[in-house]
C-alpha positions as CSV (number, residue, x, y, z in Angstrom):
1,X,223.3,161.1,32.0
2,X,226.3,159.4,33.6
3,X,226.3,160.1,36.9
4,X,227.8,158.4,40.6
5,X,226.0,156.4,43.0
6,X,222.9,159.0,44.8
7,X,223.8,160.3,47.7
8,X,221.9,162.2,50.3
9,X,221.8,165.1,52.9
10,X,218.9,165.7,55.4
11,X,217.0,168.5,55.3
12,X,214.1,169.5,57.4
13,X,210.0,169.7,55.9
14,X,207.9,172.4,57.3
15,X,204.5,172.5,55.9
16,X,202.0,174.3,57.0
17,X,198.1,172.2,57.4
18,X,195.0,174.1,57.4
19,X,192.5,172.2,59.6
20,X,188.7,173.0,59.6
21,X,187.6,172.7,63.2
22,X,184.2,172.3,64.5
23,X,183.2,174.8,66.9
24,X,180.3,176.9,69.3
25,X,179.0,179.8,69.9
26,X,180.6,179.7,73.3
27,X,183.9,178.2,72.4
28,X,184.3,181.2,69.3
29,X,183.5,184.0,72.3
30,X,186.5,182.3,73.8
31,X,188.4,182.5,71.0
32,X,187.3,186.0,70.2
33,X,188.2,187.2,73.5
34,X,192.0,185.1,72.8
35,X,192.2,186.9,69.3
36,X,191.7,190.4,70.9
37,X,194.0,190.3,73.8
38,X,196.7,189.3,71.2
39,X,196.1,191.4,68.5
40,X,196.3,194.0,71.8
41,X,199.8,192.7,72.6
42,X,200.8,192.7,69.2
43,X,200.0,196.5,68.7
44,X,201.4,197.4,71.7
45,X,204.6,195.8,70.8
46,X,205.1,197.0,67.1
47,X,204.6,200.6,68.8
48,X,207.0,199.7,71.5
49,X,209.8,197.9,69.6
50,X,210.9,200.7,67.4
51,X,212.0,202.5,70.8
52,X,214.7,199.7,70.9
53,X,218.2,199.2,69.3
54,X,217.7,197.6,65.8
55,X,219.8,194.9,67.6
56,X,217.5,193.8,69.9
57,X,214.8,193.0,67.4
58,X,215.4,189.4,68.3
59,X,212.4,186.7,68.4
60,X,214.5,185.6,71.5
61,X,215.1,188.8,73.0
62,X,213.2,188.2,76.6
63,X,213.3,192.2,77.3
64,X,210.5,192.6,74.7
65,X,208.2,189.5,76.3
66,X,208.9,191.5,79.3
67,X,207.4,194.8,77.9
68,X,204.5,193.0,76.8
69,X,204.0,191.2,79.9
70,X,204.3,194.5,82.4
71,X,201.5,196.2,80.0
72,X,199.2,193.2,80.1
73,X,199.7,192.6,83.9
74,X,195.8,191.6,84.1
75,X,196.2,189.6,80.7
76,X,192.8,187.1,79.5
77,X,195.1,184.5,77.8
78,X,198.4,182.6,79.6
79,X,202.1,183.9,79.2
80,X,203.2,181.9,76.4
81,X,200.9,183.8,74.7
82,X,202.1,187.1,75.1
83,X,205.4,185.6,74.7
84,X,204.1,184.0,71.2
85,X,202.8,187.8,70.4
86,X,206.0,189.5,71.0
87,X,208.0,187.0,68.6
88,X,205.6,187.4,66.6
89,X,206.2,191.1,65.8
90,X,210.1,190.2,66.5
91,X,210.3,188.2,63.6
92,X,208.6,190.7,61.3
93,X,210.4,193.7,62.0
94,X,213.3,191.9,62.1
95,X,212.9,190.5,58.1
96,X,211.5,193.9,57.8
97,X,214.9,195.1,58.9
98,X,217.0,192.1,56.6
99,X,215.2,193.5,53.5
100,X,216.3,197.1,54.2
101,X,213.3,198.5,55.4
102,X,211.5,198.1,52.1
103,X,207.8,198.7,52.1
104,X,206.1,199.3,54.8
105,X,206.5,199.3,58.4
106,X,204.8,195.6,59.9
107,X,201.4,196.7,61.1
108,X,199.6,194.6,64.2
109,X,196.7,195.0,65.8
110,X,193.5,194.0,62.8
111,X,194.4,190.4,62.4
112,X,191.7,188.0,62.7
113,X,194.0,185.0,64.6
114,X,195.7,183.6,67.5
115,X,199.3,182.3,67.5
116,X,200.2,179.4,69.4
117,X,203.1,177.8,70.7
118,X,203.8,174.1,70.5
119,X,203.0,174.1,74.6
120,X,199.6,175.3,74.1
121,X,197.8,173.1,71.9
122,X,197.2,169.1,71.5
123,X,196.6,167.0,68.1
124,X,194.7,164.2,69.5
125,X,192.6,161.5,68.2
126,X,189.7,159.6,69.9
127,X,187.7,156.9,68.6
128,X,189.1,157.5,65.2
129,X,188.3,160.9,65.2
130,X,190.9,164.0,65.2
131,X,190.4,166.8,67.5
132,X,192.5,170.1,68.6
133,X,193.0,171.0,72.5
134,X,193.9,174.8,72.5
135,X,194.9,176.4,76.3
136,X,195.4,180.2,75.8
137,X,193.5,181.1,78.6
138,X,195.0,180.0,81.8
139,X,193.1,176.9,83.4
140,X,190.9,176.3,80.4
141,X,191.9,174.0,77.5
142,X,189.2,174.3,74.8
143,X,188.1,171.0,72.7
144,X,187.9,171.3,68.5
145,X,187.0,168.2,66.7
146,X,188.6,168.5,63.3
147,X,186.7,168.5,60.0
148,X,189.6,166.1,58.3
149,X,190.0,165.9,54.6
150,X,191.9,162.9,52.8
151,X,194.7,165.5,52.7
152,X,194.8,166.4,56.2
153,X,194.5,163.0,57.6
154,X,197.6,162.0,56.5
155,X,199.2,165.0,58.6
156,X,197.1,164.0,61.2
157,X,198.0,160.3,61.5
158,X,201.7,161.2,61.1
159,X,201.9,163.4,64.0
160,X,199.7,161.2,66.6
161,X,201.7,158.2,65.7
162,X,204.4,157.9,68.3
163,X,207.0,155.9,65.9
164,X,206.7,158.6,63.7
165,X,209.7,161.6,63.5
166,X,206.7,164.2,62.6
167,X,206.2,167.1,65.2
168,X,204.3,170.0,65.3
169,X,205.3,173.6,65.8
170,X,203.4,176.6,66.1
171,X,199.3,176.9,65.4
172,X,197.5,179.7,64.6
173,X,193.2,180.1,65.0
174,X,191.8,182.1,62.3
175,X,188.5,183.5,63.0
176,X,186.8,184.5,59.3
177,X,183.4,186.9,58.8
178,X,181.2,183.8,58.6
179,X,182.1,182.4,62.0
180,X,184.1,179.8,61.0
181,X,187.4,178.7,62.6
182,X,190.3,177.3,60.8
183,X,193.8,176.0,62.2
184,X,196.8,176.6,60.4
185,X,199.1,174.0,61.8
186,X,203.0,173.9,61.3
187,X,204.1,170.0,60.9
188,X,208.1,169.2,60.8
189,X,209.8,166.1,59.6
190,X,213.6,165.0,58.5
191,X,213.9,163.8,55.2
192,X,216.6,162.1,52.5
193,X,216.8,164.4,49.7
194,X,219.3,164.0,46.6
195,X,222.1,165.6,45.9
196,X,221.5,167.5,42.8
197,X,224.8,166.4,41.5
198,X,224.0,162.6,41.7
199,X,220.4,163.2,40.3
200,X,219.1,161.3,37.2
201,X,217.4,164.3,35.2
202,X,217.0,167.9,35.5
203,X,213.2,168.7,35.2
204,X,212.7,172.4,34.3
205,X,209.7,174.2,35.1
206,X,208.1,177.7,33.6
207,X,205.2,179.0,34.7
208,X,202.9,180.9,32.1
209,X,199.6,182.9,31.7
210,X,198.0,180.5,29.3
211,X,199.6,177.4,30.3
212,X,199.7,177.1,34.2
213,X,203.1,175.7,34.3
214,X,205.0,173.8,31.4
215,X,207.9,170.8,32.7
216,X,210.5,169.8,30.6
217,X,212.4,166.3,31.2
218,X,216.1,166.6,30.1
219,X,218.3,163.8,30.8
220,X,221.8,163.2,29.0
221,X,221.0,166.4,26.7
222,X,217.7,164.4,25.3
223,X,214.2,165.5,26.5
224,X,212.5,162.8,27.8
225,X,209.3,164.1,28.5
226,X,207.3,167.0,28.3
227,X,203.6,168.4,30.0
228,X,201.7,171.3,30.1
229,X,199.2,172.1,32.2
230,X,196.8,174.5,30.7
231,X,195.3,178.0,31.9
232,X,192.1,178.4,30.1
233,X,189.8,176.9,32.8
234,X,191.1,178.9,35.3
235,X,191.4,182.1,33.4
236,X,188.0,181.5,32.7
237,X,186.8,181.2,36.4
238,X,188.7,184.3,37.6
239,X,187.3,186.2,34.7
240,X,183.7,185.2,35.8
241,X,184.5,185.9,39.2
242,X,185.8,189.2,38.6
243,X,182.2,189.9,36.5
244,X,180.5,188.7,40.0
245,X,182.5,190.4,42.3
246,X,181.4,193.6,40.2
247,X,178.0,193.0,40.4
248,X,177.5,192.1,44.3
249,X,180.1,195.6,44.7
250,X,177.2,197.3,43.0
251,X,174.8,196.1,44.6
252,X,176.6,197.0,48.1
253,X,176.7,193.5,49.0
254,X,179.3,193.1,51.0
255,X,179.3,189.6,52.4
256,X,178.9,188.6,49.0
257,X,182.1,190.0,48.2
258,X,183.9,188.8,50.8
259,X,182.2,185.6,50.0
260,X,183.3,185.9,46.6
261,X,186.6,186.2,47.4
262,X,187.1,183.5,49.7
263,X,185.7,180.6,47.0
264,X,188.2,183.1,44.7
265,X,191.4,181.6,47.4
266,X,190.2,178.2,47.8
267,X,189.9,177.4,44.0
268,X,193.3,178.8,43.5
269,X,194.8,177.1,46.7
270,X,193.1,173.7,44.9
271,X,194.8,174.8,41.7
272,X,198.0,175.2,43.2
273,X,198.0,172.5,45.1
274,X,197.2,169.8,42.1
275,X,199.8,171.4,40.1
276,X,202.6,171.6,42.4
277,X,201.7,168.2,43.7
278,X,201.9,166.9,39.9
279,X,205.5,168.1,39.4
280,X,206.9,166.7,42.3
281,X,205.3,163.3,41.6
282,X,207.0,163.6,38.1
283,X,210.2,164.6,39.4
284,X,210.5,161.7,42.1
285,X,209.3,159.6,39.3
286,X,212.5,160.5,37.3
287,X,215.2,160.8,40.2
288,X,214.9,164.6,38.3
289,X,216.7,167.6,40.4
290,X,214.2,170.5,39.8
291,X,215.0,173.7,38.0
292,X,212.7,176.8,38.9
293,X,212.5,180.0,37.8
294,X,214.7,182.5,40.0
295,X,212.0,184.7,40.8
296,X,214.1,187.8,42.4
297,X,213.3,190.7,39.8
298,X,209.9,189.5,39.2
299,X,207.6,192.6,39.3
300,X,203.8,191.6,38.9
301,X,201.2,194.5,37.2
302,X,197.5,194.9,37.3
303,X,197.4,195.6,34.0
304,X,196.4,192.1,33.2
305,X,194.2,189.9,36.0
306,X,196.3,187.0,35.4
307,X,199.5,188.6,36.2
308,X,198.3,188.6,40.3
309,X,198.3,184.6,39.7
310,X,200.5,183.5,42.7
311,X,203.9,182.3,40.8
312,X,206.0,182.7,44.3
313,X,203.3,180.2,45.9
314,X,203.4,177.5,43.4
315,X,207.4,177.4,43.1
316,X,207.1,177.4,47.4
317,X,204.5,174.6,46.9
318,X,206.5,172.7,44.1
319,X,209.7,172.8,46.7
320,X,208.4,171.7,49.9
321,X,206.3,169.2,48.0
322,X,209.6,167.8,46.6
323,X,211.6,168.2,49.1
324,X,209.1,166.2,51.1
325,X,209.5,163.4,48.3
326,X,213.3,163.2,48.7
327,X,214.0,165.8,45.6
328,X,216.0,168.3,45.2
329,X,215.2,171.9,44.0
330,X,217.2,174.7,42.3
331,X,216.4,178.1,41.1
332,X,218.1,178.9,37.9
333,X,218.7,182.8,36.4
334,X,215.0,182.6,33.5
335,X,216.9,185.5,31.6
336,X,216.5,184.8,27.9
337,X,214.8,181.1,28.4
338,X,212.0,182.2,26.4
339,X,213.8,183.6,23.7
340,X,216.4,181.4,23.1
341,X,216.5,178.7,20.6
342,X,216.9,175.8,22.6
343,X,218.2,173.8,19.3
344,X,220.7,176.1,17.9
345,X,221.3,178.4,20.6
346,X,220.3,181.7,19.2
347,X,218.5,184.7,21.5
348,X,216.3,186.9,19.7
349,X,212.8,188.4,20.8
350,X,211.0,188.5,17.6
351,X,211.6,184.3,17.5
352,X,208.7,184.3,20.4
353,X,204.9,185.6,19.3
354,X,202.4,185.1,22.2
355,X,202.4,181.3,23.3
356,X,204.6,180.7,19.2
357,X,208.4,180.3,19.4
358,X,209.9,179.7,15.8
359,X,213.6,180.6,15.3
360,X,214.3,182.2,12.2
361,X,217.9,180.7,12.5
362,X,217.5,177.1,12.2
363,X,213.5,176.8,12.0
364,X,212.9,175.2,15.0
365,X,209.1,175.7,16.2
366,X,207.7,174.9,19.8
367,X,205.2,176.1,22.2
368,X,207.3,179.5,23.8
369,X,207.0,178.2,27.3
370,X,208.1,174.2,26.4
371,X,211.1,176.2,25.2
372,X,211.5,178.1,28.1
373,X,211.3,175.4,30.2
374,X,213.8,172.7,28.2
375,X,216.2,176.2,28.2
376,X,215.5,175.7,32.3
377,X,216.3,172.1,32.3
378,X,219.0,172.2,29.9
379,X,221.2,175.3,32.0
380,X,220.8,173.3,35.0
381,X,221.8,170.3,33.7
382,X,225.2,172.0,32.6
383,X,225.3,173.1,35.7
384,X,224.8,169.5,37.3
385,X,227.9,168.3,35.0
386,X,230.6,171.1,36.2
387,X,229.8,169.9,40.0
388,X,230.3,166.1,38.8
389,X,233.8,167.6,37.3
């Protein structure tokens, strides 16, 4: 498409790193101890903060570090903890509060982690090796080497590399069943992204329930490219997992369920992660502006296992993952995308059978979710050409 010279406005990454840390039996009684006292704080304060004004449910609001700190006068772990803990529940009540007090009221207290501010905790390296210095409890920094993968190096090297702009923000130690210890670390970086409106392509992207996501390549009004990714593998694993989950439940095995379900989350964090990562390497590939699915009135059922696959996490990983790459990404109304015709233009439910679209207008046939997603492509790309107006 014809289109100006690219221009750019900055916008800010925040991705959050989970770090596998090597640890003791001594150093996870400290940490046990550190979890405790501010899970404490953290129930104490979503008891206490509903005795406020609405308008005080600030992260900022010092009056509520205050309450926290008079309670826990004889406290295990330092003041910025406590602090960390009543900003903490801040936040949540407060987005509890933005989103009309839908659901339920933010519960503390259970957790199985430790929040950290920036001041607390070093990324340092030593002898080519990575490591985590965490000081919740006053006079006593504890040392975690770090288990790095190829993934989390490249975090890692970014933020102990003084020429680079990456920072880090806040850390939080999660404790699980088995005794390990993970750190989920926040990294923050300025980047160049496009404007949409001086973009090359429009790349729209539906995720299905057969096919994990299909893209769409659309750029003068021509598709240029289309993938699909497909579901059958993974549908396949969950299904066997489910069968084993069953069977260990039977049994009364417990730890084999909760084992169970944590190699359930790590396959599906791999899953997301290689398809998101895919779509943003095709989009920067293309100079393509990225058209998701606006996800507001999605309502997910149990009725079928696949329908708790994570759509919300792999559009968030698909946008920072492209934002990080310089790319822009908009969310476009999906209403009618997978039953329209995107030839002629003609809506009608009965053209789409299961993964078969076939328009009985103009006889067009495609698989129902490459449809969707050129529909995706195509409305953004309209949409694209009124800003260049």
């Amino acid at each position: 498409m014809d289109q100006p010279d690219q221009s750019t406005t900055t916008e800010t990454v925040i991705r959050t790193v989970v770090l596998e840390l090597e640890t003791s039996a001594s150093k996870i009684a400290q940490v046990q101890k550190g979890i405790k006292e501010f899970q404490s704080m953290a129930s104490y304060m979503a008891d206490l903060i509903v005795t406020v004004p609405e308008s005080d449910w600030q992260p900022q609001n010092n009056t509520l570090y205050r309450m926290v700190t008079r309670e826990f006068d004889d406290r295990l772990v330092k003041a910025t903890t406590a602090r960390e803990a009543a900003q903490h529940v801040a936040e949540a009540f407060s987005s509890w509060q933005s989103r009309g007090k839908q659901g339920k009221r933010p519960k503390f207290g259970n957790g199985t982690y430790l929040l950290l501010s920036h001041q607390d905790f070093d990324i340092e390296q030593n002898n080519g090796k990575y490591g985590l210095k965490a000081r919740f409890i006053p006079h006593n920094g504890i040392w975690f080497g770090i288990n790095d993968s190829p993934y989390s190096r490249d975090f890692l090297k970014r933020v102990c590399d003084s020429s680079d702009d990456a920072t880090t923000g806040s850390c939080e130690l999660h404790l699980a069943d088995d005794g390990s210890l993970q750190a989920h670390l926040v990294i923050k970086w300025d980047v160049e992204v496009i404007e949409p409106n001086t973009a090359d392509s429009t790349l729209g992207v539906d995720l299905g329930e057969n096919v994990i996501y299909a893209v769409a390549l659309i750029d003068s009004g021509e598709i240029a490219d289309i993938q699909l990714e497909s579901g059958k593998e993974f549908r396949h694993y969950r299904e066997r997992l489910k069968k084993k989950r069953s069977h260990l439940m039977e049994r009364g095995d417990l730890r084999g369920v909760r084992k169970c379900r944590n190699e359930h989350e790590r396959y599906t964090e791999q899953v997301l992660d290689t398809a998101s990562r895919e779509i943003a390497e095709l989009a920067k590939e293309n100079q393509a502006v990225i058209a998701l699915e606006d996800l507001t009135h999605y309502r997910t059922t149990a009725a079928d296992p696949i329908h708790d696959w994570p759509y919300a996490a792999l559009q968030e990983k698909i946008a920072y993952k492209a934002t990080a790459e310089g790319i822009p990404v908009e969310t476009i109304d999906p209403r009618g995308t997978s039953i329209t015709c995107r030839k002629c233009g003609q809506t009608n439910r009965e053209y789409r059978d299961g993964a078969d679209f076939e328009c009985f207008r103009c006889g067009y046939e495609v698989h129902a979710d490459v449809n969707a997603a050129i529909n995706l492509a195509t409305r953004l790309e309209d949409i694209v050409l009124n800003d260049r107006r």
